[in-house]
Short mmCIF file of the C-alpha atoms (twelve columns), coordinates in Angstrom:
data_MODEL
# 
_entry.id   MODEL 
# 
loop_
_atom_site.group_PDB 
_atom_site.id 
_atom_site.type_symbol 
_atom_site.label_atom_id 
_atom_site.label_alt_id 
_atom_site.label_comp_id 
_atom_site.label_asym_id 
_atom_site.label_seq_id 
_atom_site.Cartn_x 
_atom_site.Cartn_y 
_atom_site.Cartn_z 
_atom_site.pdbx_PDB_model_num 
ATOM 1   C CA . UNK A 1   -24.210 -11.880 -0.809  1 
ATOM 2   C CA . UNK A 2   -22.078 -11.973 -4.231  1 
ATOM 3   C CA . UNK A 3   -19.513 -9.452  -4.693  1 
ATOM 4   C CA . UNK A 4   -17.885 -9.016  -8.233  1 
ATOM 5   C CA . UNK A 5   -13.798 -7.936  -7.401  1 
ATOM 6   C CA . UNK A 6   -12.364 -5.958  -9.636  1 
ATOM 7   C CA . UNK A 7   -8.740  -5.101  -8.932  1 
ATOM 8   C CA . UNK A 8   -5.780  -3.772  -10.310 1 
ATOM 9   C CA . UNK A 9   -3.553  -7.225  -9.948  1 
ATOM 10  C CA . UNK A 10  -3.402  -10.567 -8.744  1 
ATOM 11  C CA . UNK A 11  -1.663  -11.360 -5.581  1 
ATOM 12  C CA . UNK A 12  1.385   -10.287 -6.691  1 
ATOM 13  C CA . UNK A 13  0.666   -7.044  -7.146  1 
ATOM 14  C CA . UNK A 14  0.846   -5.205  -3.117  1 
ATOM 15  C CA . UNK A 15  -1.866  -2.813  -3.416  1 
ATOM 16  C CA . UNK A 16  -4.317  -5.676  -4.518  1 
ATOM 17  C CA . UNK A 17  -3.228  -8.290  -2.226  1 
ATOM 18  C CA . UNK A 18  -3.535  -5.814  1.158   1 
ATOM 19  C CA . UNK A 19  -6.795  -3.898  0.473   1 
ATOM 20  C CA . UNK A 20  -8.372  -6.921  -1.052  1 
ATOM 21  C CA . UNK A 21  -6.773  -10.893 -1.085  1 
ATOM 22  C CA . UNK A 22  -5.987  -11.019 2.141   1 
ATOM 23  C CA . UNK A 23  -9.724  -9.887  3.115   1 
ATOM 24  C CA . UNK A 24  -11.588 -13.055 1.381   1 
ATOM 25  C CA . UNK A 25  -10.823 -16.044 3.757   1 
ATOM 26  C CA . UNK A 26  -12.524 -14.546 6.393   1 
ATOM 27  C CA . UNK A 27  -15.684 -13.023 4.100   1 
ATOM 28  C CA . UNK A 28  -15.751 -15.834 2.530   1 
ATOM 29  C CA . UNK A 29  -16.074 -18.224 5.973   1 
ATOM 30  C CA . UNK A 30  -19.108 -14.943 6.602   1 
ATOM 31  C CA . UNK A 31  -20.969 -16.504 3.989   1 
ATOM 32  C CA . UNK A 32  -20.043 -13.576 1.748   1 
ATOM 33  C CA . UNK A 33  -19.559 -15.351 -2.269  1 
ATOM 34  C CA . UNK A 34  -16.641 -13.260 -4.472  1 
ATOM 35  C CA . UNK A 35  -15.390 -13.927 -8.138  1 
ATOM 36  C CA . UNK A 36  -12.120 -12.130 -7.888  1 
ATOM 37  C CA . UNK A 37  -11.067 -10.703 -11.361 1 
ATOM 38  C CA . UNK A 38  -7.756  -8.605  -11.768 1 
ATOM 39  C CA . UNK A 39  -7.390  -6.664  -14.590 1 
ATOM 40  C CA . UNK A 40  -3.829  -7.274  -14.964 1 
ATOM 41  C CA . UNK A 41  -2.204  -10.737 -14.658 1 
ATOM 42  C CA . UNK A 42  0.903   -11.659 -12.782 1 
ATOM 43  C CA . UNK A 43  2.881   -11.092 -15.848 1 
ATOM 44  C CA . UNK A 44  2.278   -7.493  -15.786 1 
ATOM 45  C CA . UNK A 45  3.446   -7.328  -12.542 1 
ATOM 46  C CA . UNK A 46  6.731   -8.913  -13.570 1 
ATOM 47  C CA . UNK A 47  7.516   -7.134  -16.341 1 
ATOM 48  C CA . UNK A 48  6.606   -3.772  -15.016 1 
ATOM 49  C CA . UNK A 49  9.316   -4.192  -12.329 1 
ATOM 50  C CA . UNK A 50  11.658  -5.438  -15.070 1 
ATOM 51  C CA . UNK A 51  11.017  -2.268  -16.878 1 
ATOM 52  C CA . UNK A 52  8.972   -3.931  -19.480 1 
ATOM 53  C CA . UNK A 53  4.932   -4.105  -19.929 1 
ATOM 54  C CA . UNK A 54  3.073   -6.701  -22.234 1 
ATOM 55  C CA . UNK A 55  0.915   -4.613  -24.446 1 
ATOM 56  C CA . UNK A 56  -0.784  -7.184  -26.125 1 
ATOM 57  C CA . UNK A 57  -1.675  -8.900  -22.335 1 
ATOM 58  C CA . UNK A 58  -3.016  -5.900  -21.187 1 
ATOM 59  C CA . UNK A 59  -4.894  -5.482  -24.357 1 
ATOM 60  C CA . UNK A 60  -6.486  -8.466  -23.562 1 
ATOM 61  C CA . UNK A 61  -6.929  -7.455  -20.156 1 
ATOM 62  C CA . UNK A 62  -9.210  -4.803  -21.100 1 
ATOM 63  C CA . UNK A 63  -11.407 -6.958  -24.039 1 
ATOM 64  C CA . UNK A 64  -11.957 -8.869  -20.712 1 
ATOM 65  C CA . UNK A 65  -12.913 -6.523  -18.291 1 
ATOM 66  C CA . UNK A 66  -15.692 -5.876  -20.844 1 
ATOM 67  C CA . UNK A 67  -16.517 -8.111  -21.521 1 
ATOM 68  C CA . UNK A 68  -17.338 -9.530  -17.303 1 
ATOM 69  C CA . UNK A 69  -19.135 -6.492  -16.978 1 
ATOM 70  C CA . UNK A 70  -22.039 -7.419  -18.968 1 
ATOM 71  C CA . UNK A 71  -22.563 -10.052 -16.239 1 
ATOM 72  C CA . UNK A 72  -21.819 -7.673  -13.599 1 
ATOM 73  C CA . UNK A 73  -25.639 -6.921  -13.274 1 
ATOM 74  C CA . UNK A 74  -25.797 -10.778 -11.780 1 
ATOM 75  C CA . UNK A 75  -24.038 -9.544  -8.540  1 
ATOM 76  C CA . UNK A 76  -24.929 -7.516  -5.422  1 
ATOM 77  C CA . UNK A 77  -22.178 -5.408  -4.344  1 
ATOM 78  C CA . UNK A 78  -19.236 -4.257  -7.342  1 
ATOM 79  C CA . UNK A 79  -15.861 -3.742  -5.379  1 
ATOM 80  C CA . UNK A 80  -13.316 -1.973  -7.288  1 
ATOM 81  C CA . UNK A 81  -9.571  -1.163  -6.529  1 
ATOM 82  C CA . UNK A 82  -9.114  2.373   -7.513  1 
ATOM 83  C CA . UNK A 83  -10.896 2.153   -11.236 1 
ATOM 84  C CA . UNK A 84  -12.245 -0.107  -13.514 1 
ATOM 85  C CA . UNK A 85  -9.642  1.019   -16.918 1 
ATOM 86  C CA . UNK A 86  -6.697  2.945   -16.153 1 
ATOM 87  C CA . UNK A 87  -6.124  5.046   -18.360 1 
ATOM 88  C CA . UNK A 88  -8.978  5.687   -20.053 1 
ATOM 89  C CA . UNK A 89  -11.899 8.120   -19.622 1 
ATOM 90  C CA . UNK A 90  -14.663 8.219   -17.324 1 
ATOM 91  C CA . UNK A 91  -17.030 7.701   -19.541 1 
ATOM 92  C CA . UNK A 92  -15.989 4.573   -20.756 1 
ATOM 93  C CA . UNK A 93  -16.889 2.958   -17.345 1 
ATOM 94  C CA . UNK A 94  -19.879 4.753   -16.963 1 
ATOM 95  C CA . UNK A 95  -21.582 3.206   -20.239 1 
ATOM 96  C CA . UNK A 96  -20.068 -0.404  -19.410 1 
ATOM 97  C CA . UNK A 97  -21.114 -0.110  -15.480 1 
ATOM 98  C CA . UNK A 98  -25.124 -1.704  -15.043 1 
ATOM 99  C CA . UNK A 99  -27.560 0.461   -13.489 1 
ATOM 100 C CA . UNK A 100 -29.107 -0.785  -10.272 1 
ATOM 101 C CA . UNK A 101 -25.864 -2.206  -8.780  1 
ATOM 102 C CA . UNK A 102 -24.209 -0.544  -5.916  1 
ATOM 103 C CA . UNK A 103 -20.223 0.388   -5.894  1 
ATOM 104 C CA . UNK A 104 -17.279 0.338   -3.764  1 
ATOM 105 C CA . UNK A 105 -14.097 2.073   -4.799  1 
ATOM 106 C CA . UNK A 106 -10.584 1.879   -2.898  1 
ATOM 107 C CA . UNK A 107 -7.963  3.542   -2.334  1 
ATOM 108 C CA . UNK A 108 -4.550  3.773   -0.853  1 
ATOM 109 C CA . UNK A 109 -2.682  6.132   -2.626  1 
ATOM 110 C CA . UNK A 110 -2.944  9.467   -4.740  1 
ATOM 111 C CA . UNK A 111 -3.831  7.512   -8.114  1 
ATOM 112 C CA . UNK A 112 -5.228  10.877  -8.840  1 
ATOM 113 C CA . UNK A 113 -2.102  12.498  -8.957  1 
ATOM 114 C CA . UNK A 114 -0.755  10.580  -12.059 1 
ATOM 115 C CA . UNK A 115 -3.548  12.025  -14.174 1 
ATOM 116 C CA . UNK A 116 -4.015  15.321  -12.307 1 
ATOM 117 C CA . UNK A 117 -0.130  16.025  -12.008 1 
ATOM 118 C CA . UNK A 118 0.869   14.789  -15.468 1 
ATOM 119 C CA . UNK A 119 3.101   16.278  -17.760 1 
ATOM 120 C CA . UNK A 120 0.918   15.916  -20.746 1 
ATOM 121 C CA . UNK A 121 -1.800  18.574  -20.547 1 
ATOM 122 C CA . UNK A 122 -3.948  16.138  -22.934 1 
ATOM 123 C CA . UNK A 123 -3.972  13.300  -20.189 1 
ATOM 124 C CA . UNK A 124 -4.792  16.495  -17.134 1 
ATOM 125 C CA . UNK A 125 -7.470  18.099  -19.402 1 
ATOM 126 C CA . UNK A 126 -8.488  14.274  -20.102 1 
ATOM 127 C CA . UNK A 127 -8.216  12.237  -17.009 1 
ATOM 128 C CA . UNK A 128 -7.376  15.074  -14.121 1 
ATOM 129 C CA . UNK A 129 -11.121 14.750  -12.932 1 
ATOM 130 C CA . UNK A 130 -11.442 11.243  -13.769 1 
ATOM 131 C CA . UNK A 131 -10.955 9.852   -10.021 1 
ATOM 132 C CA . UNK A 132 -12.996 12.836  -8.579  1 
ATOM 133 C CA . UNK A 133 -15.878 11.093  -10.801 1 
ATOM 134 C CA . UNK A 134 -15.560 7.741   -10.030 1 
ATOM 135 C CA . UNK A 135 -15.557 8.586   -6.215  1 
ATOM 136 C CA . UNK A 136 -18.125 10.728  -6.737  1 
ATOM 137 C CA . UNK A 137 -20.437 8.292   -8.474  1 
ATOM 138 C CA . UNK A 138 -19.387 5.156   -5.925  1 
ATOM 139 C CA . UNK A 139 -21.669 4.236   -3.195  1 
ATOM 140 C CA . UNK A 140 -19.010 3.985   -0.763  1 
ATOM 141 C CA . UNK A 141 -15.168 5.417   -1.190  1 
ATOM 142 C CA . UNK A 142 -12.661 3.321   1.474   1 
ATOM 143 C CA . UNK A 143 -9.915  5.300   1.755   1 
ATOM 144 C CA . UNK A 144 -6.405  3.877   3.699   1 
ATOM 145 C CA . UNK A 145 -5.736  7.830   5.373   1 
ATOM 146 C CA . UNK A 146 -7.052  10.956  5.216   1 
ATOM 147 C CA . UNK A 147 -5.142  12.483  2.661   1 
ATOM 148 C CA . UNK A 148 -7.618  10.480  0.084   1 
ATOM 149 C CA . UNK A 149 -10.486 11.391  2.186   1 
ATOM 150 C CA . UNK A 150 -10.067 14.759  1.916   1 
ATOM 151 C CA . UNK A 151 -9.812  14.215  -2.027  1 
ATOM 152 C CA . UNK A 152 -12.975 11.709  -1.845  1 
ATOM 153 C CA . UNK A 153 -15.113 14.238  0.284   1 
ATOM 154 C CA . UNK A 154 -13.746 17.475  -1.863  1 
ATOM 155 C CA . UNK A 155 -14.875 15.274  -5.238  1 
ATOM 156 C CA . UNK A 156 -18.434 14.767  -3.436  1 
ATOM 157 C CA . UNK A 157 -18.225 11.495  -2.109  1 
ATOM 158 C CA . UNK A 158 -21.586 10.357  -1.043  1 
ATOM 159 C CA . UNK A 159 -19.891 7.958   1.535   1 
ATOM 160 C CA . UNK A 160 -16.649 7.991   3.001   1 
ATOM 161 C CA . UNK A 161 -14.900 5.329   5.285   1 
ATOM 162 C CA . UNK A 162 -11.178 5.125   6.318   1 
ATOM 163 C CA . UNK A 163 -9.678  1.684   6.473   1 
ATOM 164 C CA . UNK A 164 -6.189  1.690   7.219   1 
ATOM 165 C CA . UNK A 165 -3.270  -0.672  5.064   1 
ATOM 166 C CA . UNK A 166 -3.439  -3.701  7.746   1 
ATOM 167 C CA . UNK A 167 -1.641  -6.616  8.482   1 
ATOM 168 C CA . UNK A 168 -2.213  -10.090 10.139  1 
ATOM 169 C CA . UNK A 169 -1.053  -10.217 13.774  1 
ATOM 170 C CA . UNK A 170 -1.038  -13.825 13.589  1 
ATOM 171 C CA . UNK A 171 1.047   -14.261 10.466  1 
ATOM 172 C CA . UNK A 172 3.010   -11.196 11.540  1 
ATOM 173 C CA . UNK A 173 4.940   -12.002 14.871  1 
ATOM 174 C CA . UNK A 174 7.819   -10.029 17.043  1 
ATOM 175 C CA . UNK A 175 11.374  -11.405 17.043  1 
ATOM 176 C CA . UNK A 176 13.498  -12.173 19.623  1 
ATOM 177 C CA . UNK A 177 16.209  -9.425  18.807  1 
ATOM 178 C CA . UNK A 178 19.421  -10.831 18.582  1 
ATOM 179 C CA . UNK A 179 22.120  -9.071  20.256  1 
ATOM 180 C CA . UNK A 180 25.397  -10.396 18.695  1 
ATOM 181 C CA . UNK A 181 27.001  -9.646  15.537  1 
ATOM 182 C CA . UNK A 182 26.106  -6.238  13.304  1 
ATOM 183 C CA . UNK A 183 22.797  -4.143  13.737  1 
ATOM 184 C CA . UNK A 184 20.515  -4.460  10.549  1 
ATOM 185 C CA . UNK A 185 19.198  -1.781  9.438   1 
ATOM 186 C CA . UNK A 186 16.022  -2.764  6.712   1 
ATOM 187 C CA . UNK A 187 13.525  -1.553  3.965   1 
ATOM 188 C CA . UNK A 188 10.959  -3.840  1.966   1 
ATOM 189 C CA . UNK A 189 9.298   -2.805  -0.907  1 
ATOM 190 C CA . UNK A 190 9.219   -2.891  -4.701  1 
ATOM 191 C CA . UNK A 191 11.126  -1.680  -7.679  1 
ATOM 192 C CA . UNK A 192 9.115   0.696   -8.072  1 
ATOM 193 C CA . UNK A 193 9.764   2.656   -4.659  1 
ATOM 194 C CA . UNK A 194 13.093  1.769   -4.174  1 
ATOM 195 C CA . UNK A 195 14.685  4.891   -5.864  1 
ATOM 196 C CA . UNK A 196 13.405  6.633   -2.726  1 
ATOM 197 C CA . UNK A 197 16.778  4.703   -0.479  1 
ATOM 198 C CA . UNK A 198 18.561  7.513   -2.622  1 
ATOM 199 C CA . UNK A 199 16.929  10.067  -0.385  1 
ATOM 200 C CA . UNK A 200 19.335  8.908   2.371   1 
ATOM 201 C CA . UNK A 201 22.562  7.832   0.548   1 
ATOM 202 C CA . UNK A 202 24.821  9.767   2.612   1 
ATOM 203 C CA . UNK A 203 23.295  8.534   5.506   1 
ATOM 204 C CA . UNK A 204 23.596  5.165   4.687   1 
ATOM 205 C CA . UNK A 205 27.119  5.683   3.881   1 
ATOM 206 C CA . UNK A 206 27.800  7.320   6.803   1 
ATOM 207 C CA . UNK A 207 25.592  4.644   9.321   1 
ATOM 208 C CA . UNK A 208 27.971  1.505   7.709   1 
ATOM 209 C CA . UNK A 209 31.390  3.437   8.142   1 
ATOM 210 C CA . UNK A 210 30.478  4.786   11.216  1 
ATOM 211 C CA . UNK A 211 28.591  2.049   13.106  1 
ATOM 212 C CA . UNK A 212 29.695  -0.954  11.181  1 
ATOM 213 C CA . UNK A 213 26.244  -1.464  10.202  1 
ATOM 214 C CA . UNK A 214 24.722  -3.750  7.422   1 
ATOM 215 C CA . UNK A 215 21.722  -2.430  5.362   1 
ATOM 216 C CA . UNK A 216 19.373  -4.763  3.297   1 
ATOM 217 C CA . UNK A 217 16.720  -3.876  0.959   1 
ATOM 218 C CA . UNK A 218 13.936  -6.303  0.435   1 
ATOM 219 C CA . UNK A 219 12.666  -6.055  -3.232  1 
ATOM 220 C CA . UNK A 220 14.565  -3.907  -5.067  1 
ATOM 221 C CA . UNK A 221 16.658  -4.507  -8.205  1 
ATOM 222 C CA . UNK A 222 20.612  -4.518  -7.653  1 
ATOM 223 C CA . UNK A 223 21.107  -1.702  -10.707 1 
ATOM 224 C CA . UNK A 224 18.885  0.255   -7.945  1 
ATOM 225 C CA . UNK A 225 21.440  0.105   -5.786  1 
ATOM 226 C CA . UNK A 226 24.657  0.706   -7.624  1 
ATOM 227 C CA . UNK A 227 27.159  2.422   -5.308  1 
ATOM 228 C CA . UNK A 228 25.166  2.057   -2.263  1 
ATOM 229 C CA . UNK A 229 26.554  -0.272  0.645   1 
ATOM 230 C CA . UNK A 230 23.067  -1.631  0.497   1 
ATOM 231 C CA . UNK A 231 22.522  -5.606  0.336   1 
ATOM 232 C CA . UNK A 232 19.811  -6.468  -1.988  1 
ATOM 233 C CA . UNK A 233 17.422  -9.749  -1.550  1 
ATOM 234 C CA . UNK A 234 14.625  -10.774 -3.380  1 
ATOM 235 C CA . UNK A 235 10.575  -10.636 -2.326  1 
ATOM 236 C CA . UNK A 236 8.334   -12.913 -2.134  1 
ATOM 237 C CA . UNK A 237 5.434   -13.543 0.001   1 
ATOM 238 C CA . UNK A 238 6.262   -16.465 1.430   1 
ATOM 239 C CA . UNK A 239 9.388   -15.307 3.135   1 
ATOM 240 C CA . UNK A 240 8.772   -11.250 3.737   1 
ATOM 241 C CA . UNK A 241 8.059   -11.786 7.471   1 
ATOM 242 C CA . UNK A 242 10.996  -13.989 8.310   1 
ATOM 243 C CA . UNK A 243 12.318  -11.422 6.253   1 
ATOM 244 C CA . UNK A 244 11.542  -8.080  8.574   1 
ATOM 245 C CA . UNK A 245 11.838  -10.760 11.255  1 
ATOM 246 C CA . UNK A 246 15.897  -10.493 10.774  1 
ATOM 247 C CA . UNK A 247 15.573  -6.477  10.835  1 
ATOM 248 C CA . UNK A 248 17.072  -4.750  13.592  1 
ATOM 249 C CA . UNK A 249 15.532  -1.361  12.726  1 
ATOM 250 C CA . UNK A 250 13.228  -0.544  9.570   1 
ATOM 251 C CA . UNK A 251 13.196  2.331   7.635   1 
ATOM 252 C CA . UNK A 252 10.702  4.382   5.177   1 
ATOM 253 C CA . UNK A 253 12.383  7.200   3.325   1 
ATOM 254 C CA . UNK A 254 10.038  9.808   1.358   1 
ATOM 255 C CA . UNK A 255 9.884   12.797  -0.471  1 
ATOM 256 C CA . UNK A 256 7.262   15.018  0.623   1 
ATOM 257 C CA . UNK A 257 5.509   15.437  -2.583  1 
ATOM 258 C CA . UNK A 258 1.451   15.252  -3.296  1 
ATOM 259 C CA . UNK A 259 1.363   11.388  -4.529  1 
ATOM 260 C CA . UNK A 260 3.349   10.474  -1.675  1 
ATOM 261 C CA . UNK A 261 1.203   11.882  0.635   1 
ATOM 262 C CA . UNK A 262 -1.143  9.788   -0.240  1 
ATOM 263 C CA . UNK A 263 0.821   6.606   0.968   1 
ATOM 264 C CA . UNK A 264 -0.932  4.292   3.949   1 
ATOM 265 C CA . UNK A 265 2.609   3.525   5.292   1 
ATOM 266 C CA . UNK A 266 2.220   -0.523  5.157   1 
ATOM 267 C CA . UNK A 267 5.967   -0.933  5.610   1 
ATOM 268 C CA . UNK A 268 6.006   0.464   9.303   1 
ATOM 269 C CA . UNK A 269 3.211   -1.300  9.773   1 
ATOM 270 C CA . UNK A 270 5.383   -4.649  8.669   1 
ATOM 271 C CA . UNK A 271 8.112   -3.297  10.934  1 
ATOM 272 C CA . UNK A 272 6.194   -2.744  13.713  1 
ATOM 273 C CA . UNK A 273 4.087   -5.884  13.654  1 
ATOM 274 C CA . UNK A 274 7.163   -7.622  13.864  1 
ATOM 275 C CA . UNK A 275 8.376   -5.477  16.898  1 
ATOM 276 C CA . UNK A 276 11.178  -3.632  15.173  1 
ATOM 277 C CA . UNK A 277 11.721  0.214   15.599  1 
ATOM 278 C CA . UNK A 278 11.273  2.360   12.841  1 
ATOM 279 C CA . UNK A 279 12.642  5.544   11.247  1 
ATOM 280 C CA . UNK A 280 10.658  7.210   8.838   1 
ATOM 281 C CA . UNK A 281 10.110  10.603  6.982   1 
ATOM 282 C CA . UNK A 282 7.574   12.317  8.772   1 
ATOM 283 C CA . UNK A 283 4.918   12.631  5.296   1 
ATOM 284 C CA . UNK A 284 1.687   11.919  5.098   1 
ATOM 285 C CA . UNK A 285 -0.093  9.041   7.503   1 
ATOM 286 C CA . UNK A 286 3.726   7.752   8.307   1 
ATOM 287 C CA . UNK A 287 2.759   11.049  11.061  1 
ATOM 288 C CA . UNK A 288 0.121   9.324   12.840  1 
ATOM 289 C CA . UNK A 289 1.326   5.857   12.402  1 
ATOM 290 C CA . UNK A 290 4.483   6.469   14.317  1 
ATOM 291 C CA . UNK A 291 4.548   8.810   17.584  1 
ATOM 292 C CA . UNK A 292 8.089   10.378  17.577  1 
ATOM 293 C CA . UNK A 293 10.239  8.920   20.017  1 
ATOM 294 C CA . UNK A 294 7.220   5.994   20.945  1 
ATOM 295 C CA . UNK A 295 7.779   3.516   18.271  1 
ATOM 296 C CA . UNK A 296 10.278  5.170   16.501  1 
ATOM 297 C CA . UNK A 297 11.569  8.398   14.974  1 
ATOM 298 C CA . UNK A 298 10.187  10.899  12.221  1 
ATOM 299 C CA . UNK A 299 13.247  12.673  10.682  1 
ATOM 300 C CA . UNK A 300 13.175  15.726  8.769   1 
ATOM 301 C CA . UNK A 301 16.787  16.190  7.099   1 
ATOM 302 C CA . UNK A 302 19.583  13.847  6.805   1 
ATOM 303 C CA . UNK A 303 20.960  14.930  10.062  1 
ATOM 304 C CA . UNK A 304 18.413  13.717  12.224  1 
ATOM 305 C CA . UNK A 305 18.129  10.735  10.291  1 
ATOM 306 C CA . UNK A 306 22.171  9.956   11.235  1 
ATOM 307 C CA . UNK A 307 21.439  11.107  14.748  1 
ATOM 308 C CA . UNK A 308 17.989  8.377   14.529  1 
ATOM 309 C CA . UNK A 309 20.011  5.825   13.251  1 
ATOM 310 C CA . UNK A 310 23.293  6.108   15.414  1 
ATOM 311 C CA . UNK A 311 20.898  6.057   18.674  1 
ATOM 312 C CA . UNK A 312 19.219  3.171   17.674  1 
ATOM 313 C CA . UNK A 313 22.220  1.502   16.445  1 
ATOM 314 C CA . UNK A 314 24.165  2.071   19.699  1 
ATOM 315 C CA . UNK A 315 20.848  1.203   21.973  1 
ATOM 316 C CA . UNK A 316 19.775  -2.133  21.939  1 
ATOM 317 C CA . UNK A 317 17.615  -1.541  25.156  1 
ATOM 318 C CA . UNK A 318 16.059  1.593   23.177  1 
ATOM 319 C CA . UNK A 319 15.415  -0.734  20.252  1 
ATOM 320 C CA . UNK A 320 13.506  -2.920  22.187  1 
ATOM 321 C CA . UNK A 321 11.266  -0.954  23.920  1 
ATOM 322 C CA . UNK A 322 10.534  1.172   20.603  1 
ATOM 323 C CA . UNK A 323 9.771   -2.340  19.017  1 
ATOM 324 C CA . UNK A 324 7.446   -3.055  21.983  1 
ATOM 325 C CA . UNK A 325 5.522   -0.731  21.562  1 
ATOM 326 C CA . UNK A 326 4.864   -0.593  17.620  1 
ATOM 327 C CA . UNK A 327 3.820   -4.099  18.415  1 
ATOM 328 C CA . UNK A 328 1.145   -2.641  20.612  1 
ATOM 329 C CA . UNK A 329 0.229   0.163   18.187  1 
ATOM 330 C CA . UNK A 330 -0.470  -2.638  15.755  1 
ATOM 331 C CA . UNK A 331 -2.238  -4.729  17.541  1 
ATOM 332 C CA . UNK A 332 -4.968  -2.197  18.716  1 
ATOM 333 C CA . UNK A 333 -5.070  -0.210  15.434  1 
ATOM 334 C CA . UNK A 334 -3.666  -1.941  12.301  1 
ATOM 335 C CA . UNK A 335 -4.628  -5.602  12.405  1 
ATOM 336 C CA . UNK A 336 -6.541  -7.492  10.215  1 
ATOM 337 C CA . UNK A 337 -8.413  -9.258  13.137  1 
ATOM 338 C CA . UNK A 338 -9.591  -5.815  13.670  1 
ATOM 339 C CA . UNK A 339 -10.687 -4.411  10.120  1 
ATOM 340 C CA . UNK A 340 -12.119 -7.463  8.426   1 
ATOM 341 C CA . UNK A 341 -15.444 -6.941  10.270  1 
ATOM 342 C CA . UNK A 342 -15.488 -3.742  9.745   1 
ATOM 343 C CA . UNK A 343 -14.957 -4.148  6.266   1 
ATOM 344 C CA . UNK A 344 -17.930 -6.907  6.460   1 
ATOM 345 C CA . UNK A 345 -20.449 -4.347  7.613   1 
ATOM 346 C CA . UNK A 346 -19.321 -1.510  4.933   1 
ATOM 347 C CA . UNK A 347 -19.759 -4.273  2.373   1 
ATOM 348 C CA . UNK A 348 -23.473 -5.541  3.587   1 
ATOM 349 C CA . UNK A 349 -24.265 -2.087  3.783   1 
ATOM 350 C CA . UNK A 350 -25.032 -1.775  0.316   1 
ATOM 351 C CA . UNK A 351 -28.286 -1.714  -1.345  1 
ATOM 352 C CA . UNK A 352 -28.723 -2.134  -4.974  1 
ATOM 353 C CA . UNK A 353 -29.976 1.759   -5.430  1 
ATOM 354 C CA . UNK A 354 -26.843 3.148   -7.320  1 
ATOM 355 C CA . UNK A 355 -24.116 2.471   -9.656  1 
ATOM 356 C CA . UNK A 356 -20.670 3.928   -10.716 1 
ATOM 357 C CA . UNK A 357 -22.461 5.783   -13.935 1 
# 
């Protein structure tokens, strides 16, 4: 079986390197043959979360794109993250897309709502439909909750399959908490969501005067967190779980707002995987990944968030047992060991009857 991959970034970009990368080594020992072909390089990734994009490199991204899907016709099974061209219509993939080859298009998050919820009325009356075609057209939609189902099946998704954000559980491994010193409280993400911390400021404020606590944000840029008592660090792959693995508690602020509903919640799952507790806003899938009180707490204002993180902060048995059991959760419902055959059947599934046209 040969599967042309068509995402949105290399491995450096998060959405690419969960719902896709981190699939192939065990496809790939399945006997299942991939040429893996981001649209945007590494360099886009960079400067986008230095607040500066390469037009002439994703120019050239494009010209490419193309130009591989004349050959696409050579394969059995076209996988795509999300869409094949941002940005433009869906028409344009349509005419470049072969007949005859079938289609699967992921998801996990509300892409939709950046063309549907724009502020240009010439990119909604242009592009507000555009992902309710493409899922339409696709063979198979995977979807990471059900807040994207419900937009795949409403669009007239022909197949629908949820696949939740996963992790590892053998690169991912609880810590021995350690009881001395300060409790640290933790977030990981990107530049790009780390504006939502600001959602809590006075909490945060309040949780290092009060408690003593230290607060470390994997990821984000310092001018982020100007006049926060937050400590920032640097990402990388290579050292994210020893990262989490130093968290005493992990958090997941949100607004409750359409695209964010659309999140799969792949930080608690992080957290949890490495058996810490977790305090998140209760929106979207963060409600069904985290039972209140279980594996953590679901705040809704920033008094229960100080009353969340004081408890925890003052509990270390409470931590423990919270962090227990998000292990657990993980294990039986968000692991990798789990979802990769699943994912193997979805893909050998496909017949070559349709196409994304």
């Amino acid at each position: 079986m040969r599967v042309l991959l068509l995402t949105r970034y290399g491995r450096l970009g998060a959405s690419s390197r969960l719902r896709t990368y981190q699939y192939l080594p065990f496809l790939e020992a399945r006997g299942v043959q991939f040429f893996a072909a981001p649209l945007l390089q590494d360099d886009y990734v960079k400067g986008l979360y230095g607040g500066t994009v390469p037009i002439f490199s994703v120019l050239r991204s494009y010209l490419k794109r193309m130009v591989l899907l004349l050959r696409a016709q050579r394969f059995d099974v076209v996988w795509v993250e999300k869409e094949i061209f941002p940005w433009l219509p869906f028409w344009v993939e349509r005419a470049l897309c072969p007949n005859g080859v079938p289609v699967v298009v992921d998801y996990d998050d509300a892409i939709f709502h950046r063309y549907d919820r724009h502020k240009s009325s010439w990119v909604r009356a242009l592009l507000g439909k555009k992902i309710d075609a493409v899922m339409r057209r696709a063979d198979i939609v995977i979807v990471g909750n059900e807040y994207l189902g419900n937009r795949a099946r409403s669009a007239g998704a022909k197949r629908v399959e949820l696949l939740p954000t996963v992790v590892s559980v053998t690169r991912y491994t609880a810590a021995v908490a350690e009881l001395k010193g300060l409790v640290t409280i933790g977030w990981i993400g990107s530049p790009s969501t780390a504006h939502y911390l600001r959602l809590i400021a006075p909490v945060i404020q309040e949780i290092v005067a009060s408690r003593g606590a230290r607060v470390v944000a994997i990821g984000a840029n310092a001018e982020q967190l100007k006049g926060l008592p937050i400590e920032g660090k640097p990402w990388s792959e290579q050292s994210e779980v020893s990262a989490i693995q130093q968290f005493d508690i992990g958090i997941m602020p949100l607004p409750d707002e359409p695209f964010e509903r659309g999140k799969c919640g792949y930080k608690l799952i992080q957290y949890m995987a490495c058996g810490k507790p977790v305090v998140a806003s209760p929106v979207g899938v963060n409600r069904v990944i985290v039972h209140e009180g279980l594996e953590g707490f679901l705040p809704v204002d920033l008094s229960q968030w100080s009353d969340a993180l004081r408890e925890l902060c003052d509990d270390p048995s409470l931590r423990e047992r919270l962090g227990v059991a998000g292990r657990a959760r993980v294990e039986s419902e968000y692991s990798l060991q789990l979802t990769a055959p699943r994912l193997e059947v979805l893909l050998r599934s496909l017949a070559k009857t349709s196409c994304l046209a």
